[in-house]
FITOR-703633 format. One record per residue: residue number from 1; x, y, z of N, C-alpha, C in turn; residue in three letters. Coordinates in steps of 0.05 Angstrom, whole numbers. Layout:
BEGIN
<pos: NUM&nX: X&nY: Y&nZ: Z&caX: X&caY: Y&caZ: Z&cX: X&cY: Y&cZ: Z&code: ALA>
...
END
This chain:
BEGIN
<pos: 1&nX: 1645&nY: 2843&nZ: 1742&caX: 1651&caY: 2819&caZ: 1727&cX: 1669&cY: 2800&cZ: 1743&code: UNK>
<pos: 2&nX: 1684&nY: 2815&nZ: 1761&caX: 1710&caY: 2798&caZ: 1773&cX: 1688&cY: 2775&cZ: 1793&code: UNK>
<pos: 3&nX: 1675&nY: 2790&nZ: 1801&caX: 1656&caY: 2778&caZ: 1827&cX: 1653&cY: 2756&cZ: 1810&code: UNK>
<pos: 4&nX: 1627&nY: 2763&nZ: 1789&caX: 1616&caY: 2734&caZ: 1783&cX: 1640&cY: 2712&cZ: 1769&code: UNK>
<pos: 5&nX: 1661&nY: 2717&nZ: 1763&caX: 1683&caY: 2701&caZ: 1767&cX: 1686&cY: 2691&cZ: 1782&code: UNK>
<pos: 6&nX: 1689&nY: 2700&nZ: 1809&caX: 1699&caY: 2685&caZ: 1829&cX: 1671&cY: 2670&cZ: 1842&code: UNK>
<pos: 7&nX: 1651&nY: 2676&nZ: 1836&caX: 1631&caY: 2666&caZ: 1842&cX: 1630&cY: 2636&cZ: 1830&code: UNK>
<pos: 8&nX: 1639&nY: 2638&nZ: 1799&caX: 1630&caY: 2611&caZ: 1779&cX: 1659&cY: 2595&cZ: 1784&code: UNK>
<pos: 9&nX: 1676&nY: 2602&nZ: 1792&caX: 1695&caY: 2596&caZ: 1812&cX: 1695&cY: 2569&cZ: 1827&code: UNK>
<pos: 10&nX: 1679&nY: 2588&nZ: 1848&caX: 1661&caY: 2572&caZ: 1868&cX: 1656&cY: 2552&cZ: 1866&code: UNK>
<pos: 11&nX: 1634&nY: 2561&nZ: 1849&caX: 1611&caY: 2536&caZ: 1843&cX: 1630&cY: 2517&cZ: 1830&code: UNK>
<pos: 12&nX: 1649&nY: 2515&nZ: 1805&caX: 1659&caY: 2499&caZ: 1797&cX: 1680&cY: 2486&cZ: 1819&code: UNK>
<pos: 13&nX: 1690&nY: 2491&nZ: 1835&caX: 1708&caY: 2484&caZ: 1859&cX: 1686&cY: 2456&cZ: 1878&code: UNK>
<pos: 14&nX: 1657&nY: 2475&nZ: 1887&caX: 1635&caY: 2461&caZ: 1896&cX: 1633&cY: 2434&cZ: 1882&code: UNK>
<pos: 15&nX: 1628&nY: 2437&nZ: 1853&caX: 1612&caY: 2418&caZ: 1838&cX: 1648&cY: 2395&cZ: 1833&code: UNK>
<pos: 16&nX: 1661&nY: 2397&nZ: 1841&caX: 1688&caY: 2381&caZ: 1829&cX: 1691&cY: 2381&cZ: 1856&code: UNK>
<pos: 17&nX: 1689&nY: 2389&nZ: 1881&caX: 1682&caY: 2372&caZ: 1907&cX: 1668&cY: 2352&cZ: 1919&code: UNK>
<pos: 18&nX: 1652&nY: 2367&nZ: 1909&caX: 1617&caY: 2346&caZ: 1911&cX: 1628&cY: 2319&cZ: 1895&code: UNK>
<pos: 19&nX: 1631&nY: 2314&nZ: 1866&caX: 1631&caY: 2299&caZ: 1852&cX: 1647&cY: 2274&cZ: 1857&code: UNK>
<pos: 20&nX: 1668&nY: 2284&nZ: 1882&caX: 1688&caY: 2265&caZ: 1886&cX: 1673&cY: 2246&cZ: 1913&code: UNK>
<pos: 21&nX: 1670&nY: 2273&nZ: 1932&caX: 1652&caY: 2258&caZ: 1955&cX: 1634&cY: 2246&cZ: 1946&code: UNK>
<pos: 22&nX: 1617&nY: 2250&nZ: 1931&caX: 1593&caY: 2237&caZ: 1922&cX: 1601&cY: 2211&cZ: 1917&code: UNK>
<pos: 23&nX: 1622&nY: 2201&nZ: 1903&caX: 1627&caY: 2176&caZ: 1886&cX: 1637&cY: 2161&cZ: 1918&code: UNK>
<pos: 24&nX: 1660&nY: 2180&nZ: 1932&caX: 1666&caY: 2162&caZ: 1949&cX: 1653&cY: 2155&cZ: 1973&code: UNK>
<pos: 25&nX: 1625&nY: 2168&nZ: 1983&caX: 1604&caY: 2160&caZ: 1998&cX: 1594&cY: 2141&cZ: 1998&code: UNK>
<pos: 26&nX: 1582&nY: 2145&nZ: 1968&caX: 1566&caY: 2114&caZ: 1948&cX: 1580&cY: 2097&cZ: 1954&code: UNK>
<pos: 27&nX: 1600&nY: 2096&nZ: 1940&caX: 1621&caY: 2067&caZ: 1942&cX: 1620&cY: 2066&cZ: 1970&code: UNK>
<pos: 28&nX: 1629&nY: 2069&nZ: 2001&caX: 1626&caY: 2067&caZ: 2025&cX: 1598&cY: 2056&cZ: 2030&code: UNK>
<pos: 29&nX: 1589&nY: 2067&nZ: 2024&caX: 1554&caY: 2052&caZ: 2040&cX: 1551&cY: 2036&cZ: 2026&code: UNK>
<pos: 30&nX: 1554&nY: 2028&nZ: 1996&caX: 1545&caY: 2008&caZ: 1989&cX: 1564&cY: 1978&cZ: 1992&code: UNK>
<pos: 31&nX: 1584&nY: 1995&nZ: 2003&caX: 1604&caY: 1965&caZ: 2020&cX: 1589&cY: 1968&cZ: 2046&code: UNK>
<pos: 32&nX: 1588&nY: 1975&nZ: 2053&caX: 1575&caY: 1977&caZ: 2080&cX: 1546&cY: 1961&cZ: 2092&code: UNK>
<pos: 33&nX: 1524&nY: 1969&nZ: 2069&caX: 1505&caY: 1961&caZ: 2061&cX: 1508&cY: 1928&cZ: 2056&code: UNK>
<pos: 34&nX: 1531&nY: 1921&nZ: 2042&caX: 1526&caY: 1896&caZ: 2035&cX: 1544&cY: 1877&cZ: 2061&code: UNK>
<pos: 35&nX: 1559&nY: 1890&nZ: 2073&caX: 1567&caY: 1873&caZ: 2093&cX: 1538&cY: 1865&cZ: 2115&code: UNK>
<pos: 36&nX: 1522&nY: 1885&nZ: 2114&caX: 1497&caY: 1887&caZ: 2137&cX: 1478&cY: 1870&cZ: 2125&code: UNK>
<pos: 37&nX: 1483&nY: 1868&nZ: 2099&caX: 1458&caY: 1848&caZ: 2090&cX: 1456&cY: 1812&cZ: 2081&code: UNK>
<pos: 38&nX: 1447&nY: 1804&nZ: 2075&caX: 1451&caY: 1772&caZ: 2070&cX: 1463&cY: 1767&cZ: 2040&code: UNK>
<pos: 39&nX: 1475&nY: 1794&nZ: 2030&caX: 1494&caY: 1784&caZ: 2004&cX: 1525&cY: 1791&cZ: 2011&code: UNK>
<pos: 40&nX: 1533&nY: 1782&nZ: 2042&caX: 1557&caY: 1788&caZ: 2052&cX: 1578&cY: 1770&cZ: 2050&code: UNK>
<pos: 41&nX: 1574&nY: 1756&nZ: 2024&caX: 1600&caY: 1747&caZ: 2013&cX: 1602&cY: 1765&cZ: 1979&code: UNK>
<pos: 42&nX: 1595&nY: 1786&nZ: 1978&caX: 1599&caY: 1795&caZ: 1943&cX: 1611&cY: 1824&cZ: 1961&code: UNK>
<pos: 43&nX: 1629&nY: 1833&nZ: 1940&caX: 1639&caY: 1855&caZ: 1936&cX: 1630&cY: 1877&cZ: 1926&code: UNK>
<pos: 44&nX: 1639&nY: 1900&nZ: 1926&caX: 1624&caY: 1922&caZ: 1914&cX: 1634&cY: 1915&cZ: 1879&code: UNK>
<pos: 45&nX: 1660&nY: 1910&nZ: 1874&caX: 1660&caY: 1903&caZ: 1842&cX: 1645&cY: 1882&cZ: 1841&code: UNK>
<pos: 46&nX: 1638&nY: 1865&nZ: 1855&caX: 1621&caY: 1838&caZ: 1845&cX: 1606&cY: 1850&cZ: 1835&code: UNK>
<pos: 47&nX: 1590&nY: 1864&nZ: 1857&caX: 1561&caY: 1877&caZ: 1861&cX: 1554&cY: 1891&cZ: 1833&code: UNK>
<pos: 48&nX: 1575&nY: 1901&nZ: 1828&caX: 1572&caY: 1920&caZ: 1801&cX: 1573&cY: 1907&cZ: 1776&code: UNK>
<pos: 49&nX: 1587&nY: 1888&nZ: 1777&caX: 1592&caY: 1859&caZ: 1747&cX: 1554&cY: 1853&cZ: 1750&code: UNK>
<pos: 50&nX: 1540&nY: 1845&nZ: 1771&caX: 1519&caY: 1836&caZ: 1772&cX: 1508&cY: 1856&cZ: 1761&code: UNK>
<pos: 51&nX: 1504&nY: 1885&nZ: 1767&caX: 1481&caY: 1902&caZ: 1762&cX: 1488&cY: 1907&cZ: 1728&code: UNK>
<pos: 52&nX: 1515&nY: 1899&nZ: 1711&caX: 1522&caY: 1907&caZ: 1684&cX: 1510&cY: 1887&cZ: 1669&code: UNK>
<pos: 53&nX: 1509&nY: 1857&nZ: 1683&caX: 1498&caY: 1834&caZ: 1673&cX: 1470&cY: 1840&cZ: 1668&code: UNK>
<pos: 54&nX: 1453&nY: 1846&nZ: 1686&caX: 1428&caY: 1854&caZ: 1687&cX: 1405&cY: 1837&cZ: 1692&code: UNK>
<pos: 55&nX: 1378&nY: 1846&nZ: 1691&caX: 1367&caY: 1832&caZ: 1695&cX: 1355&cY: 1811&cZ: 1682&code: UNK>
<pos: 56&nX: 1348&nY: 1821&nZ: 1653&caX: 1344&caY: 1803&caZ: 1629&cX: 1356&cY: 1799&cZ: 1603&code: UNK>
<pos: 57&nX: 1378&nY: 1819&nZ: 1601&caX: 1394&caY: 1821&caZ: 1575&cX: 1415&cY: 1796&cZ: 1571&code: UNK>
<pos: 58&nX: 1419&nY: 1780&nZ: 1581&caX: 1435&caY: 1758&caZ: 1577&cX: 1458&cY: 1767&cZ: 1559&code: UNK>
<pos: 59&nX: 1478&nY: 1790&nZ: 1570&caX: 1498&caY: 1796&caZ: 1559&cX: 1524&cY: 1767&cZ: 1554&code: UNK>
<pos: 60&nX: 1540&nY: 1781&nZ: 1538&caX: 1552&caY: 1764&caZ: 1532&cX: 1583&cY: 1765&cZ: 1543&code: UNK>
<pos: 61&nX: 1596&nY: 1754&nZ: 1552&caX: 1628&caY: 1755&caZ: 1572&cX: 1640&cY: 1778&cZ: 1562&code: UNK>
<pos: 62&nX: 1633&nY: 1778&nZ: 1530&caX: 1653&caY: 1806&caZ: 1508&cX: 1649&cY: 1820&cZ: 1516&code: UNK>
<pos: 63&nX: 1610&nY: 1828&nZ: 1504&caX: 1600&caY: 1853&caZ: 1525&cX: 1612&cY: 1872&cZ: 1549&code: UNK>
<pos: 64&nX: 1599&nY: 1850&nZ: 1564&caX: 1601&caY: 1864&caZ: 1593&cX: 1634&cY: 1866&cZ: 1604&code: UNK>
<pos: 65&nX: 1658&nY: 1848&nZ: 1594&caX: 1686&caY: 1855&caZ: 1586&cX: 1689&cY: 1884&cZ: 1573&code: UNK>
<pos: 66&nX: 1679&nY: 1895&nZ: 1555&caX: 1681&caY: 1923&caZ: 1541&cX: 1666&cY: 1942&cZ: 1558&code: UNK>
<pos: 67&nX: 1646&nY: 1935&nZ: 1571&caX: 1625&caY: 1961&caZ: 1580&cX: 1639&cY: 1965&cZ: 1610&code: UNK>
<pos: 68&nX: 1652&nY: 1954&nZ: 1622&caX: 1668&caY: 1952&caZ: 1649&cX: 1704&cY: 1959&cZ: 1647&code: UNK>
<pos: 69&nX: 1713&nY: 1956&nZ: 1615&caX: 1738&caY: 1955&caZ: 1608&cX: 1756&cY: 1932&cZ: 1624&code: UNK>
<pos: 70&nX: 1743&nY: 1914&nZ: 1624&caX: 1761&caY: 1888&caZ: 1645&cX: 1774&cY: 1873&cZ: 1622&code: UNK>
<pos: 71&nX: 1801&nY: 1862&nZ: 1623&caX: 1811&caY: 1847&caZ: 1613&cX: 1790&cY: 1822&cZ: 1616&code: UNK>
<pos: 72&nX: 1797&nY: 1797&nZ: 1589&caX: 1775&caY: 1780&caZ: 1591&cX: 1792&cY: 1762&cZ: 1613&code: UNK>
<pos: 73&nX: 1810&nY: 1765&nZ: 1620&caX: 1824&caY: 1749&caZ: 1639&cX: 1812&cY: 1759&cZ: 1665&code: UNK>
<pos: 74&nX: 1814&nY: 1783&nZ: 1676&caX: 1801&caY: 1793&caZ: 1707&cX: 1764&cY: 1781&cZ: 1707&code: UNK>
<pos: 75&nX: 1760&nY: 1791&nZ: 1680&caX: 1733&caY: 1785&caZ: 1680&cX: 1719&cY: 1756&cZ: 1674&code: UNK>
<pos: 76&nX: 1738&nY: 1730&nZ: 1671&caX: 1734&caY: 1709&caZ: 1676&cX: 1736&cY: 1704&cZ: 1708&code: UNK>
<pos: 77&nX: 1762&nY: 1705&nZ: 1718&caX: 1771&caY: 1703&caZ: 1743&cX: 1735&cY: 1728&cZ: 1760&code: UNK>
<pos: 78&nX: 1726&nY: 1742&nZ: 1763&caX: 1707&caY: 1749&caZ: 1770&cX: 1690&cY: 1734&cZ: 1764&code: UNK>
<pos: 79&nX: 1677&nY: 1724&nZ: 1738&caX: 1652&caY: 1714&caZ: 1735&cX: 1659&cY: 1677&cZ: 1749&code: UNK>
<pos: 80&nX: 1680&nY: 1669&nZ: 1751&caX: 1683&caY: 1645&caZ: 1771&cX: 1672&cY: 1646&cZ: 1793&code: UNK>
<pos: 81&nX: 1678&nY: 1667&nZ: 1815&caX: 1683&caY: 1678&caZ: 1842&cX: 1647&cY: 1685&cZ: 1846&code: UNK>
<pos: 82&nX: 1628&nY: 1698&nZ: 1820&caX: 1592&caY: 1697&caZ: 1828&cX: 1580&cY: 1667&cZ: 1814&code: UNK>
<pos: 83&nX: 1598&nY: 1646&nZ: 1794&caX: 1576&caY: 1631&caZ: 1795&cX: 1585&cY: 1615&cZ: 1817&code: UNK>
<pos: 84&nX: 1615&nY: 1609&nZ: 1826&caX: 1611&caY: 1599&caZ: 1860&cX: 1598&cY: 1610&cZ: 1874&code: UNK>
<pos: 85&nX: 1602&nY: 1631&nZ: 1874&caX: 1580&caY: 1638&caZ: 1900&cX: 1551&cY: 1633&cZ: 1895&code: UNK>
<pos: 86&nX: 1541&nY: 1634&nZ: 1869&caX: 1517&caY: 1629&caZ: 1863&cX: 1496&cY: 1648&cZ: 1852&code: UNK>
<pos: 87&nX: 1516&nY: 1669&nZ: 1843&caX: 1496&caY: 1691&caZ: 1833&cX: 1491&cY: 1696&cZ: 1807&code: UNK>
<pos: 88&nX: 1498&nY: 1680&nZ: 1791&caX: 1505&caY: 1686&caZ: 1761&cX: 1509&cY: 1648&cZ: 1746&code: UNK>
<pos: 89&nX: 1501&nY: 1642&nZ: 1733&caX: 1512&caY: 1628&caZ: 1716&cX: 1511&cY: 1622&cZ: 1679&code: UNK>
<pos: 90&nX: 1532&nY: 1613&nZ: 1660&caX: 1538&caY: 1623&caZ: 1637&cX: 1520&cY: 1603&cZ: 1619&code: UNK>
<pos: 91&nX: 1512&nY: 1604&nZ: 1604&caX: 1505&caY: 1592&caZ: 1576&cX: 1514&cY: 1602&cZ: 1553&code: UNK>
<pos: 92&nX: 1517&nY: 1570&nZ: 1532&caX: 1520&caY: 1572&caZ: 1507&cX: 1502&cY: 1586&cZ: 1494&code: UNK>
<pos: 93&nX: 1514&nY: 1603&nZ: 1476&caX: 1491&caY: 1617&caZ: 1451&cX: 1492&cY: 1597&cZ: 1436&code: UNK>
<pos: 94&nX: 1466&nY: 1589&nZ: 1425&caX: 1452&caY: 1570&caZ: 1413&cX: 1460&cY: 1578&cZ: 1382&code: UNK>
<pos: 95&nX: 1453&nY: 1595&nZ: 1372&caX: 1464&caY: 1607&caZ: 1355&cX: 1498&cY: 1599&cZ: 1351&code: UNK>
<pos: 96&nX: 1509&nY: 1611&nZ: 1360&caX: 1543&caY: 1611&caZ: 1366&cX: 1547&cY: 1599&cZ: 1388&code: UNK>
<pos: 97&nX: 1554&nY: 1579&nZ: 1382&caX: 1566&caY: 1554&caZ: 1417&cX: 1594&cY: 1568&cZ: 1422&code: UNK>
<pos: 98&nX: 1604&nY: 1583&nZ: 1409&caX: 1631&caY: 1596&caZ: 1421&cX: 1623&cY: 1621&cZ: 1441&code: UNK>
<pos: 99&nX: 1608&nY: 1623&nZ: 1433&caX: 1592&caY: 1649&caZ: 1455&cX: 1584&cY: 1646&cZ: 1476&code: UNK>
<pos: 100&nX: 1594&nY: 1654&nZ: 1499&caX: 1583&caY: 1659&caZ: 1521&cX: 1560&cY: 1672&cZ: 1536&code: UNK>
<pos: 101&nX: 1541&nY: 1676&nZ: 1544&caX: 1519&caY: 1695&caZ: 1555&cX: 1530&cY: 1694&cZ: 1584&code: UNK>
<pos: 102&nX: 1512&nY: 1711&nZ: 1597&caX: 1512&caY: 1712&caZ: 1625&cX: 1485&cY: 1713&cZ: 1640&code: UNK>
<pos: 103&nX: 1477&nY: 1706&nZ: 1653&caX: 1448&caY: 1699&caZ: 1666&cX: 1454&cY: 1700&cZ: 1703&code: UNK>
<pos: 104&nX: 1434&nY: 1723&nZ: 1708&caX: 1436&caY: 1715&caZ: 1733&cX: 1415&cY: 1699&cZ: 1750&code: UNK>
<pos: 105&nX: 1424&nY: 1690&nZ: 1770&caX: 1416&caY: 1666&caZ: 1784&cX: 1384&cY: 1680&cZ: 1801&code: UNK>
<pos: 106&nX: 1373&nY: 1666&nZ: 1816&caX: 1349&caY: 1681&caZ: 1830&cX: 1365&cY: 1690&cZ: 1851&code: UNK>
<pos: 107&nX: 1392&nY: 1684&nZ: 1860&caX: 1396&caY: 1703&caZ: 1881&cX: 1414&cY: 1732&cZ: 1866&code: UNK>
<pos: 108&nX: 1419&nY: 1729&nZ: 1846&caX: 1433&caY: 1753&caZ: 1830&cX: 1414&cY: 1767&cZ: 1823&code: UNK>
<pos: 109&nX: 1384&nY: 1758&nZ: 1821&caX: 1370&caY: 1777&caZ: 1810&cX: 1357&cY: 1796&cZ: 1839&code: UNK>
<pos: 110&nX: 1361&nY: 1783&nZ: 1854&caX: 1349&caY: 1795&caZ: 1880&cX: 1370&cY: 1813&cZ: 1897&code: UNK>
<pos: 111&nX: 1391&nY: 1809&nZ: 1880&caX: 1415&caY: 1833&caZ: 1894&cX: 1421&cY: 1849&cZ: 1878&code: UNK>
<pos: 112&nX: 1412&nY: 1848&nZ: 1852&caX: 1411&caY: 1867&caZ: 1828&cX: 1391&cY: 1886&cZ: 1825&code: UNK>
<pos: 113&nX: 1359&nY: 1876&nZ: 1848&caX: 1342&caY: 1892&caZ: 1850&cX: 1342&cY: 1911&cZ: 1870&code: UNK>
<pos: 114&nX: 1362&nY: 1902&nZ: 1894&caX: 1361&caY: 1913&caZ: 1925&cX: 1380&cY: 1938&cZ: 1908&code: UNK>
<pos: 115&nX: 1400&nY: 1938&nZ: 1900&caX: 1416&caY: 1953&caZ: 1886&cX: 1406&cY: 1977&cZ: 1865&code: UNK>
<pos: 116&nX: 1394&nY: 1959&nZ: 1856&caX: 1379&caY: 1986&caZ: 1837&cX: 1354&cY: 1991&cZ: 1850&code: UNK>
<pos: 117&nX: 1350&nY: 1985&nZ: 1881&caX: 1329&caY: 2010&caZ: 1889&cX: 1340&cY: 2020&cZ: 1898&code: UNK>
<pos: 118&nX: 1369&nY: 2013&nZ: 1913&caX: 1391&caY: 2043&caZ: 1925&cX: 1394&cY: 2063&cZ: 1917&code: UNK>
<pos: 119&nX: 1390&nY: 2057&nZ: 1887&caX: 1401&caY: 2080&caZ: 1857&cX: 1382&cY: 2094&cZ: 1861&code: UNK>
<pos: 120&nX: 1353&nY: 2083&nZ: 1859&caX: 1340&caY: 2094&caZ: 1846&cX: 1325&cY: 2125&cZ: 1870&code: UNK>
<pos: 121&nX: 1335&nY: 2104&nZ: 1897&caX: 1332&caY: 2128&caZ: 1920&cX: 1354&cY: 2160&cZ: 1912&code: UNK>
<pos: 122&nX: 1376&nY: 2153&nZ: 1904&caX: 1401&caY: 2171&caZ: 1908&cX: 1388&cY: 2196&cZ: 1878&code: UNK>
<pos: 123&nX: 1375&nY: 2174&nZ: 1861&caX: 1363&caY: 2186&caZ: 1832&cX: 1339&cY: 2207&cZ: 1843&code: UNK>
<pos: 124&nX: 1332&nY: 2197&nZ: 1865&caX: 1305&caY: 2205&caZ: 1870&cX: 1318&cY: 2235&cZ: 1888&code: UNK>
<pos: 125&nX: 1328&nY: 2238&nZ: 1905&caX: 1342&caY: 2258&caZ: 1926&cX: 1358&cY: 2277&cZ: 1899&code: UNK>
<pos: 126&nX: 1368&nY: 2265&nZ: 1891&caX: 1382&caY: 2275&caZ: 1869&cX: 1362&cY: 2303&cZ: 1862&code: UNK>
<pos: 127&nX: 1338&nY: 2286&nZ: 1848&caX: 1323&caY: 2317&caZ: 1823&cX: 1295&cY: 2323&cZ: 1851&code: UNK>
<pos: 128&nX: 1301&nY: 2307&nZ: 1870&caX: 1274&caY: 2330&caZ: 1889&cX: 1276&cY: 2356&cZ: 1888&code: UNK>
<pos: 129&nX: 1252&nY: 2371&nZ: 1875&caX: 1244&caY: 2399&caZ: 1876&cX: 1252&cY: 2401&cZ: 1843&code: UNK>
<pos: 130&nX: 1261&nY: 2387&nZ: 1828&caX: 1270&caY: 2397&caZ: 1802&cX: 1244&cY: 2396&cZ: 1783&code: UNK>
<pos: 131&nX: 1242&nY: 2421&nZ: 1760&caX: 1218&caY: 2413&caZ: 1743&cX: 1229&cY: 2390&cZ: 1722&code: UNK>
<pos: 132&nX: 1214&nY: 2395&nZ: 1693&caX: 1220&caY: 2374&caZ: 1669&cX: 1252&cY: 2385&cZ: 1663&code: UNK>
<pos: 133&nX: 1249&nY: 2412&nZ: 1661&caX: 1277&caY: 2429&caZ: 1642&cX: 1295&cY: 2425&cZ: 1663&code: UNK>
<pos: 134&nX: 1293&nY: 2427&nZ: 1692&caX: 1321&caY: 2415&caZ: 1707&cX: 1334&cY: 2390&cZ: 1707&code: UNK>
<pos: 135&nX: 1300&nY: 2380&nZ: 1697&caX: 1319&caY: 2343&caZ: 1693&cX: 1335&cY: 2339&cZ: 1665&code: UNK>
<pos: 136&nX: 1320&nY: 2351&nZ: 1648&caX: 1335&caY: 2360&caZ: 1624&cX: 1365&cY: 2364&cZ: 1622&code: UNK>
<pos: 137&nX: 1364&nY: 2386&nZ: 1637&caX: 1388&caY: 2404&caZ: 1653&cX: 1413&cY: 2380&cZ: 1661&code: UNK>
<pos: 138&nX: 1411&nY: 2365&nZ: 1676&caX: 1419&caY: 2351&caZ: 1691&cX: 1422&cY: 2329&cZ: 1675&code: UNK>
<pos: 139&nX: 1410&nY: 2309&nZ: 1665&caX: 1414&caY: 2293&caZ: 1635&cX: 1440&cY: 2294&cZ: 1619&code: UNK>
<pos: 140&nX: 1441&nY: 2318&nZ: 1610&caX: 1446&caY: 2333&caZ: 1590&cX: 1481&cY: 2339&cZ: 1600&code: UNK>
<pos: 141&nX: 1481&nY: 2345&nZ: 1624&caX: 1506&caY: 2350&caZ: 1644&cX: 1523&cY: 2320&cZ: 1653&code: UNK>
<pos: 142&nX: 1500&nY: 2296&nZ: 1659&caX: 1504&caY: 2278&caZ: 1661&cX: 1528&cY: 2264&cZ: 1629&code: UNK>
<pos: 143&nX: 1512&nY: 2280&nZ: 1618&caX: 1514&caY: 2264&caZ: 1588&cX: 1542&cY: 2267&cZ: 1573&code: UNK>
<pos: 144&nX: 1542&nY: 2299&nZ: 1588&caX: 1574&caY: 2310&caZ: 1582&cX: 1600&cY: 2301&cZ: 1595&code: UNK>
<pos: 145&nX: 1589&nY: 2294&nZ: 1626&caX: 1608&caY: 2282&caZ: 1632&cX: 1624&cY: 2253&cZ: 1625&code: UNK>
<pos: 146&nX: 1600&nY: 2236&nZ: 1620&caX: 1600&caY: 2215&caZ: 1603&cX: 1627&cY: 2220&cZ: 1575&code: UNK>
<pos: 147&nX: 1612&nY: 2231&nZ: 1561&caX: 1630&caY: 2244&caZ: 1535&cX: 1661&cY: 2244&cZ: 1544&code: UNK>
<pos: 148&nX: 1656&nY: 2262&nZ: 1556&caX: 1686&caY: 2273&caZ: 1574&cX: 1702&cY: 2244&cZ: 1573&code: UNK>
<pos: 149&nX: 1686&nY: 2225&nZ: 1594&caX: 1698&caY: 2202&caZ: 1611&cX: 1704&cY: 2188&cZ: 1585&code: UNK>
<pos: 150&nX: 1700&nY: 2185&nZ: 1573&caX: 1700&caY: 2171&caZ: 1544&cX: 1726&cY: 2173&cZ: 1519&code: UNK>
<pos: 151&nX: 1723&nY: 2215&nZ: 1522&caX: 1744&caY: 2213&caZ: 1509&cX: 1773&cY: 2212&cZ: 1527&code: UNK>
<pos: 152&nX: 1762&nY: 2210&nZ: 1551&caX: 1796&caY: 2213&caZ: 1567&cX: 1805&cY: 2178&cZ: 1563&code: UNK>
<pos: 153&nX: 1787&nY: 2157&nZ: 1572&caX: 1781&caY: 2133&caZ: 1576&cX: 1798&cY: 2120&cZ: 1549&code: UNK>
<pos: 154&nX: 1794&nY: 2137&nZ: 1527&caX: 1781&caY: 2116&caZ: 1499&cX: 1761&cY: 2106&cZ: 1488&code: UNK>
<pos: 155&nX: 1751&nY: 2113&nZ: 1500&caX: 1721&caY: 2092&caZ: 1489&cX: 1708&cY: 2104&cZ: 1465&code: UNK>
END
């Protein structure tokens, strides 16, 4: 019994190693990535305000303020900094003129797509060799940590 203790040990030591490198890799290449490419004036937080905006949801300043946890003050001062640059710009809700949306620009949508095929490579390496029940597996793990982050967070 002691063994597989120290065994699940391990693995939990592994998986709370991995999870840190993992995050701080990503973040590295994808600064990295964007200095090498032609969106080498946006930041990796820009980069990430863009991919929360999305591609067709025309979120609203509140929104994407709560789903990022940014004060609406950082997250004005940010959404200044992409529609100068030109990646993003806001409209009135027609409905509610006090409301803000967010819309990105054709060059926001084209750095929102280069980005989410990075993901979708890391998504892809991720479950190679996995069946349906590992992705399950993995979901499900995903899902908890989520939870976790949430109740430590507040959210």
């Amino acid at each position: 019994m002691n063994a597989i203790s120290d065994e699940i040990k391990e693995d939990y030591n592994f998986i709370s190693d991995s999870l840190v490198d993992i995050y701080d890799q990503i973040m590295r290449i994808e600064e990295s990535e964007i200095k090498k490419s032609r969106f080498k004036d946006i930041t990796a937080k820009e980069l990430h305000l863009v991919h929360t905006i999305g591609l067709h949801d025309h979120k609203t300043t509140s929104e994407v303020a709560r789903i990022l946890r940014l004060s609406k003050g950082t997250l004005t001062a940010n959404l200044n900094n992409l529609e100068r640059k030109g990646y993003i710009f806001r409209i009135r809700n027609q409905r509610d003129r006090r409301i803000i949306n967010l819309v990105l620009t054709s060059k926001g949508r084209l750095l929102y797509r280069a980005h989410y095929a990075f993901h979708r490579k890391l998504v892809e390496q991720c479950l190679k060799g996995f069946d349906g029940s590992d992705i399950k597996k993995m979901k499900q793990a995903l899902m908890n940590v989520e939870d976790f982050i949430g109740e430590v967070s507040g959210r």
